[in-house]
N, C-alpha and C positions, 0 to 999 in steps of 0.2 A: 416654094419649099426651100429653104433653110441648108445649105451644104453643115453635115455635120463636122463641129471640130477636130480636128486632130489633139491627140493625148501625147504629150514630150515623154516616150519612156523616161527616159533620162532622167529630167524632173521627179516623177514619179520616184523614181530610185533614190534621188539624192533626198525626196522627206524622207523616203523609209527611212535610211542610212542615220538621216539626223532623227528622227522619233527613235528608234534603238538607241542611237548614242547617247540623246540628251534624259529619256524616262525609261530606257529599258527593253527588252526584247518584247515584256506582257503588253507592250504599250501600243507595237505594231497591229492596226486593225486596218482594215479597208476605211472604214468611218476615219480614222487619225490621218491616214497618209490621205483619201479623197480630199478632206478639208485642208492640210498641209500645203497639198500640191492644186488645190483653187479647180478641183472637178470633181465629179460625181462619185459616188459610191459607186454605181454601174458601172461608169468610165474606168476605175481600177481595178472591178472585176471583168470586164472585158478583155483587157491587155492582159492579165496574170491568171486571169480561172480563178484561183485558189490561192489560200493564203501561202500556200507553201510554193505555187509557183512565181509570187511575189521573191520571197525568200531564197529560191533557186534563180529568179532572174539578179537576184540583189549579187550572188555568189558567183555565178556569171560572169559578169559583169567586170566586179574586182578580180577574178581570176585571169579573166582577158588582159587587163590592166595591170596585173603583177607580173605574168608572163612576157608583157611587151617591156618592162621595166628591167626584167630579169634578162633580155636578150641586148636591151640595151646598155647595162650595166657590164655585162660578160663580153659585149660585143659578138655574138655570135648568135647565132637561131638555136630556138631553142632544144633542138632535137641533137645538138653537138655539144653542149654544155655538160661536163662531167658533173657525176655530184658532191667530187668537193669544189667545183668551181660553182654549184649553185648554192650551197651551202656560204662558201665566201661572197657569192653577190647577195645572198639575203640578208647577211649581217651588215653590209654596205646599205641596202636599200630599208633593211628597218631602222639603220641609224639616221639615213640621211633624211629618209621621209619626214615631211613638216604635218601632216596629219594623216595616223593611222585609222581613224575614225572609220572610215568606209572597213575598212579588214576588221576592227573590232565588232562594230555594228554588223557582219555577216557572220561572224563567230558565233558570236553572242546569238541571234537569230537561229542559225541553222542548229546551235546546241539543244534547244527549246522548241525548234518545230517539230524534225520529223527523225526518227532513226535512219531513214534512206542519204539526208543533210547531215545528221551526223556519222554516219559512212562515209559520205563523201570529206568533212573535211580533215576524218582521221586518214584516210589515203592520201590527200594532199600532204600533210605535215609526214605519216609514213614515206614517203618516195621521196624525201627529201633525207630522209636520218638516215631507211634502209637500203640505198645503197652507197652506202659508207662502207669501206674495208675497215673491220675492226681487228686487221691485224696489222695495219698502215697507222704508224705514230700516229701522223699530219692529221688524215681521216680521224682518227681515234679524238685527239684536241679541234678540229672542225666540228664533232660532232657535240662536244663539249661550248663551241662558241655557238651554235645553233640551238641548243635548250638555254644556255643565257642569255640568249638576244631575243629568244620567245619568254621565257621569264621574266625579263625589263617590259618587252610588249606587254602581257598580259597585268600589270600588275601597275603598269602605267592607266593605260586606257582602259580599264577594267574602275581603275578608280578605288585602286586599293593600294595606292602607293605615291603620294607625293613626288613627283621627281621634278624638278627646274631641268628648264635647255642645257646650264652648264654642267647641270648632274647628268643629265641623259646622255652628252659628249665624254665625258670623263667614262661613264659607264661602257659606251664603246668604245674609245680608247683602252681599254682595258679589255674585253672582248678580243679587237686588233690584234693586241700582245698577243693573248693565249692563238689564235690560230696562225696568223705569221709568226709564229715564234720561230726563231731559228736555230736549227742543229748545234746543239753544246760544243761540235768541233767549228764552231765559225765563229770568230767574234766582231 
C-alpha cells in the first residue's frame, strides 16, 4: 500500500491567492485551485472543509505575515506598537511592499464569501483607524495617511487604477509628507 501524499498548504494558498488575483474572487473553486495546485479536489477539501475555510485559511495566513512585517517594521512586538506607530508602519509597508496580491486576493475573497470574513476584515482595518485620538493633530493627519494609502491599495490591485512604480513612489512620498509633517513652529 501506497503512503499517501502530503498536500503543501502553502502551495495550496499561493493558487488560491493567484486564481483571485488573476480571474476574480467567483473564480476560487475547489476544482480551480485542486488543478492549479496539481492535487485533487478531495485533497483541497480535506485541508480546508469548506470553501470559506479555504478563504479563512487564505486570511490567516496573510494576517500572520503582515503582523510579522508590522513588528518588524516598528521594531517592536506587536502588543507594544501604539496605533499611530501602526498606522505609520502600514503606510511604510504598503509603500514598500513589491506585491500586494496576497492582501488583495484575501480582500477581495473574504468580501464575497461569508459575512463572519467580512466581519472579520472590517475589524482588522477598524483597530487600525479606531484607536487614533481624534483630538491629537498627528493622530488626526495619521489617520488621514491610512485611508490614502488604503485608497492607492485598493485601486491599484483592485485594477481600477493604472499606477507605474514611480507613480506609486511619488504617491507615497506624498502620503510621508502629510503624516510626518511637522509642527508649523519648526522649520
Amino acid at each position: 500500500m501506497s503512503k499517501p501524499r502530503s498536500i503543501n498548504r502553502d502551495l495550496v494558498l499561493d493558487m488560491a491567492e493567484k486564481i483571485v488575483t488573476e480571474n476574480g474572487p467567483a473564480a476560487l473553486t475547489f476544482d480551480a485551485v485542486a488543478r492549479a495546485a496539481g492535487i485533487t479536489k478531495g485533497g483541497v477539501q480535506s485541508c480546508f472543509g469548506a470553501k470559506s475555510g479555504l478563504v479563512s485559511a487564505m486570511a490567516e495566513r496573510w494576517g500572520r505575515n503582515y503582523d510579522e512585517c508590522l513588528e518588524k517594521t516598528a521594531g517592536k512586538n506587536i502588543k507594544d506598537i501604539s496605533g499611530l506607530e501602526k498606522v505609520r508602519a502600514h503606510v511604510g509597508i504598503t509603500a514598500a511592499e513589491k506585491s500586494l496580491n496576497a492582501r488583495a486576493a484575501c480582500h477581495l475573497a473574504m468580501l464575497v464569501e461569508s459575512q463572519e470574513l467580512r466581519d472579520w476584515i472590517r475589524s482588522w482595518h477598524n483597530s487600525r483607524v479606531n484607536t487614533l485620538d481624534m483630538a491629537n493633530k498627528e493622530e488626526r493627519a495619521a489617520r488621514v495617511a491610512y485611508l490614502a494609502a488604503e485608497g492607492a491599495f485598493l485601486l491599484r490591485h483592485f485594477g481600477l487604477l493604472e499606477v507605474s512604480d514611480a507613480q506609486w513612489k511619488s504617491i507615497f512620498s506624498d502620503i510621508d509628507e502629510i503624516i510626518f509633517e511637522k509642527p508649523s513652529n519648526q522649520a
